[in-house]
C-alpha positions as CSV (number, residue, x, y, z in Angstrom):
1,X,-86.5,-98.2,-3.5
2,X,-86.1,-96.0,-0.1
3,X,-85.1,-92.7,-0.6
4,X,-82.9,-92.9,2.4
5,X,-80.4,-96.0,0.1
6,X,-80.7,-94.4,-3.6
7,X,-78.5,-92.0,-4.0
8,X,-75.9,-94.1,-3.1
9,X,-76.9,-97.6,-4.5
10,X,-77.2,-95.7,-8.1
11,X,-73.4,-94.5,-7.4
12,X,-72.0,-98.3,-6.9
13,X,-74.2,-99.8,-9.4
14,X,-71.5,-98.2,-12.1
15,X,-68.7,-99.4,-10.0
16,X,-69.3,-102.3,-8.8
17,X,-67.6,-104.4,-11.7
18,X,-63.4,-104.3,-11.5
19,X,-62.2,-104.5,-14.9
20,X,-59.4,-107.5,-14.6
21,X,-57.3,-105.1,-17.0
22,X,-56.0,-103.1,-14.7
23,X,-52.5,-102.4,-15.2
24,X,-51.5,-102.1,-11.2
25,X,-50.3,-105.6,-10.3
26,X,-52.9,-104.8,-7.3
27,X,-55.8,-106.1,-9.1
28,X,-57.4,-108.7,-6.3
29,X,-60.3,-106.9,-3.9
30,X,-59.4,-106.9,-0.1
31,X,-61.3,-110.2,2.0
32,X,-63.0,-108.7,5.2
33,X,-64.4,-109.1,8.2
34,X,-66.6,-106.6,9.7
35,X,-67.6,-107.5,13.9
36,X,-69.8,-105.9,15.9
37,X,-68.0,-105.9,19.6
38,X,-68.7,-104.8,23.2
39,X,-72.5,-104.1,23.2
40,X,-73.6,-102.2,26.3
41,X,-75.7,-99.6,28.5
42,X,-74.1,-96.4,29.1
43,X,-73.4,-96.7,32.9
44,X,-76.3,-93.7,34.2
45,X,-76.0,-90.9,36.6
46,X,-79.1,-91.5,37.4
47,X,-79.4,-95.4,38.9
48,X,-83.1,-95.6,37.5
49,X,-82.5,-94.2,34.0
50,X,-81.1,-96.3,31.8
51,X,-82.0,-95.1,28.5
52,X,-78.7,-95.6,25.7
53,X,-77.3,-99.0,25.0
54,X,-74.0,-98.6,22.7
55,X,-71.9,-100.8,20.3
56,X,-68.7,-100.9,18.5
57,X,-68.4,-101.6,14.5
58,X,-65.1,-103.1,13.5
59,X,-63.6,-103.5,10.3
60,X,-60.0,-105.6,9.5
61,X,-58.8,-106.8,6.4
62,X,-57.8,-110.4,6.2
63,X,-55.7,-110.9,3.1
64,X,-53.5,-107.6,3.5
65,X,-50.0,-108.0,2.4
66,X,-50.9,-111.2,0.4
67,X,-49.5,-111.3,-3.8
68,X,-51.7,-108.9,-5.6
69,X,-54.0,-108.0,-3.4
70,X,-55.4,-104.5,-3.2
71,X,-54.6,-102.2,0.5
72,X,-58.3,-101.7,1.9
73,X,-58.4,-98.1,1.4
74,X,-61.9,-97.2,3.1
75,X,-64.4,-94.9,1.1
76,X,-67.7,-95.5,2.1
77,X,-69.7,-97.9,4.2
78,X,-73.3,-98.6,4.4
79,X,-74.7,-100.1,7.6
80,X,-78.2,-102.0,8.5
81,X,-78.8,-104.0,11.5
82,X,-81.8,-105.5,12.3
83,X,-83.3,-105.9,16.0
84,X,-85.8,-107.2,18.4
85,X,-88.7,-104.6,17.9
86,X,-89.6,-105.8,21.7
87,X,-87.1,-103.3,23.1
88,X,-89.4,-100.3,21.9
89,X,-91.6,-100.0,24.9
90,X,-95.0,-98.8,24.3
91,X,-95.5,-95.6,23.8
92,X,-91.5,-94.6,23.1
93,X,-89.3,-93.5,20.6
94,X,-85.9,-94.7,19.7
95,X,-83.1,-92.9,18.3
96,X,-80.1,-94.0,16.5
97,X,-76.4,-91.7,15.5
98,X,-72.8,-92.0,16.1
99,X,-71.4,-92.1,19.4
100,X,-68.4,-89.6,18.1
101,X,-65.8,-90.5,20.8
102,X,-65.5,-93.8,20.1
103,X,-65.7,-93.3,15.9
104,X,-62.1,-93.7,14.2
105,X,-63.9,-92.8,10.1
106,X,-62.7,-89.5,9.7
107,X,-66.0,-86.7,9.0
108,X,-65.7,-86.6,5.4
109,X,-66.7,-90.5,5.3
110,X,-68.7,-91.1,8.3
111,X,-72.4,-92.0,7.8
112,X,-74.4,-89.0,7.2
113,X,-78.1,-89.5,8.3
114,X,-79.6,-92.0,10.4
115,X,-83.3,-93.5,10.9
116,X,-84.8,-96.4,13.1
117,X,-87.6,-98.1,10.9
118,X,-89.7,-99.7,14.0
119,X,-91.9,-101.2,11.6
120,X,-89.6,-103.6,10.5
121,X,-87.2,-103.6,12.9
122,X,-83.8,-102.3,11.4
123,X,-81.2,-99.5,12.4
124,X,-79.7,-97.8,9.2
125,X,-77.0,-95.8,8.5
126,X,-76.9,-93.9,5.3
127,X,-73.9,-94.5,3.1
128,X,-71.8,-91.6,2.5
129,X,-70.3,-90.3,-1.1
130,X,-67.0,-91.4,-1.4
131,X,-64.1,-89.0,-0.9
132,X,-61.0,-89.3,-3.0
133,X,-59.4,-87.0,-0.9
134,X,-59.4,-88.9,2.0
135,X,-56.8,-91.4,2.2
136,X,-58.4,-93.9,5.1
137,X,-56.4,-97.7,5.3
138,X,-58.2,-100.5,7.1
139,X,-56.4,-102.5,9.7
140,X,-55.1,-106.0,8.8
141,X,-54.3,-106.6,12.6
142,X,-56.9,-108.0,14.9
143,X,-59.8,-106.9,15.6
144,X,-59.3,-104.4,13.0
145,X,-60.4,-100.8,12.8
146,X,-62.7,-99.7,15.0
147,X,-64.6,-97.5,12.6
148,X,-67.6,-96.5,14.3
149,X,-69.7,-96.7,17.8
150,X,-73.4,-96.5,17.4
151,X,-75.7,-95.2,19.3
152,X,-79.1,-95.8,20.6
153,X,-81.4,-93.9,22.4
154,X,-85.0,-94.9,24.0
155,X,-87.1,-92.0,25.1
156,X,-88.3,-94.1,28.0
157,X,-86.4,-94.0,31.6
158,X,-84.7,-97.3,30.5
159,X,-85.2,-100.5,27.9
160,X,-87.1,-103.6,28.5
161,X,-85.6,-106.5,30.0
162,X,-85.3,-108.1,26.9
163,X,-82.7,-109.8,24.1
164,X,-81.5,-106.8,21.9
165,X,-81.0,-109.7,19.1
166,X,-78.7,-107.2,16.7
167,X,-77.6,-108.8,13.4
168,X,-76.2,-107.6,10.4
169,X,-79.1,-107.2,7.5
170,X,-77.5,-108.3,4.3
171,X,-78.4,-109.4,0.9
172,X,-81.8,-107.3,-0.7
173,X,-81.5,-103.5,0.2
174,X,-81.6,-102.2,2.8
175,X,-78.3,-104.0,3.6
176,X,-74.8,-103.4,4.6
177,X,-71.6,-103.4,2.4
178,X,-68.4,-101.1,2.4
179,X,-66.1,-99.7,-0.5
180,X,-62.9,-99.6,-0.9
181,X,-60.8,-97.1,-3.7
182,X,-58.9,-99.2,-6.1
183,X,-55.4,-97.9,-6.2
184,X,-53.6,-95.8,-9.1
185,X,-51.1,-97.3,-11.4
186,X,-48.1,-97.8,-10.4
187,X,-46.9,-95.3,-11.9
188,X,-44.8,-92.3,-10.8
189,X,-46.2,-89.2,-8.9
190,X,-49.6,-91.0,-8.9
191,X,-51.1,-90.1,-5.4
192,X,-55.0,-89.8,-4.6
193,X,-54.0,-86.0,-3.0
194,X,-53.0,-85.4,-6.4
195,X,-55.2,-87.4,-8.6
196,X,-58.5,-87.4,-7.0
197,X,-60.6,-89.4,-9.6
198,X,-60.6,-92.7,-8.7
199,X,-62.6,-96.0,-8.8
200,X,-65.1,-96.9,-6.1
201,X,-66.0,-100.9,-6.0
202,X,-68.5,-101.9,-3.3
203,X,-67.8,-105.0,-1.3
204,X,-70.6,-106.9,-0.8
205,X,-71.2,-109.7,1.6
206,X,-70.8,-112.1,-1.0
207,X,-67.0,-111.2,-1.5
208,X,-66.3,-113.9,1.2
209,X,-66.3,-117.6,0.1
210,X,-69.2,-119.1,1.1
211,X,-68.6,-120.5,4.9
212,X,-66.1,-117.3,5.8
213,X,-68.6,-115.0,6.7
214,X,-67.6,-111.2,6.7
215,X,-70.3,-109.6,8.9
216,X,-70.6,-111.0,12.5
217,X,-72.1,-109.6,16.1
218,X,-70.7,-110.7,19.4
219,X,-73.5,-111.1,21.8
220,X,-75.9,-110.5,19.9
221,X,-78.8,-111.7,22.2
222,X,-77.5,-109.2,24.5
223,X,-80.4,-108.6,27.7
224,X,-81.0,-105.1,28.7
225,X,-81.1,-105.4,32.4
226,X,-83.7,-105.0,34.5
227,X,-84.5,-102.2,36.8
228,X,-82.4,-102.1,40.1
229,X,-84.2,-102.8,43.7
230,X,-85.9,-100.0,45.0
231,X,-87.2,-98.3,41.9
232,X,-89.2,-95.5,42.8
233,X,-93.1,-95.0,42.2
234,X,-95.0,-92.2,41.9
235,X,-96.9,-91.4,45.3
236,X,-99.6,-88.9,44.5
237,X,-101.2,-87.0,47.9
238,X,-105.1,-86.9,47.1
239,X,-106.7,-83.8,48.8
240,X,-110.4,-83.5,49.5
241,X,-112.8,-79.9,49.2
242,X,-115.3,-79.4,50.2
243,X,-117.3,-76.9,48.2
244,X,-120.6,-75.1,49.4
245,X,-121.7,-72.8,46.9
246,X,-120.2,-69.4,46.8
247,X,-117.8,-70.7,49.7
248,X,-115.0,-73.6,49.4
């Protein structure tokens, strides 16, 4: 398995089953959805650079409030996309982190490393430790949370003019899932600031009947555009010697 998944796919392998004999009436796992939104270059200073395309992660929980059903109380999040490898120009690097302005997840739960694996075309984002001290509740309102903005970088002047083509990688690691804490019992003076052992459960991408998917990208075929008009070329001035020996 990568090194960059283990440490954390070890951690919800032990908490990924939530015993039904809980004895918090909240025993149901939150539903999901999870949308990628407002994909776009960062508008440049310069008119012929255009080298960092940004995008928006957000995260709403669609059966809040319902009988049972547990508040989405963020822990952790784990997040692979994968993408045309046709926007790596020859020759380039890219480079993938958080955009931090537009990131609600508070530092203690943000991703924590980040790597671009151009030989098989995915983006990943680490998944952090969970942090019982951090009490962090997921919108059920539309569109959500926005949790994160990533952020990615060419080393070229600008992209190619082609389809960024950014989906969610699920299923077989290296995927994408989130965790939520389950909730204390209900029980007097319980409180995670307090009390800061609690239960992890990692919700997959299967959590979803099938047909309701939870991970989606708005324009995903994106096009990086083209250079403007009047991009300038290199004009080299040639200058000729003549050399005669012992004089130039």
């Amino acid at each position: 398995m990568n090194k960059f998944y283990r440490p954390l796919f070890i951690l919800f392998l032990l908490v990924l089953v939530l015993s039904q004999s809980k004895t918090n009436a909240q025993t149901i796992p939150p539903r999901f959805v999870m949308t990628v939104k407002n994909i776009a270059t960062t508008k440049p200073t310069n008119p012929f650079r255009d080298s960092i395309v940004r995008f928006e992660v957000y995260l709403q929980q669609i059966n809040q409030g319902q009988p049972n059903v547990m508040d989405f109380e963020n822990c952790a999040g784990q997040f692979t996309w994968s993408y045309n490898k046709a926007i790596q120009a020859p020759g380039s690097n890219l480079f993938l982190n958080l955009f931090a302005a537009g990131t609600s997840l508070p530092a203690a739960i943000r991703p924590p490393a980040f790597q671009v694996d151009s030989i098989n075309g995915y983006l990943k984002m680490a998944g952090n430790l969970p942090q019982s001290l951090v009490n962090y509740f997921i919108s059920g309102t539309a569109p959500g949370t926005r949790i994160l903005t990533a952020q990615l970088r060419t080393s070229a002047n600008r992209f190619p003019s082609v389809p960024l083509n950014l989906r969610f990688k699920l299923g077989a690691s290296p995927n994408t899932f989130v965790a939520a804490f389950a909730p204390y019992p209900d029980t007097a003076g319980f409180d995670s600031e307090n009390f800061p052992n609690q239960t992890a459960i990692a919700l997959m991408d299967t959590i979803n009947p099938p047909g309701d998917p939870a991970y989606s990208v708005e324009n995903g075929g994106f096009i990086f555009p083209p250079p403007p008009a009047g991009t300038p070329i290199a004009i080299f001035m040639q200058t000729r010697h003549s050399y005669i020996q012992g004089v130039q």
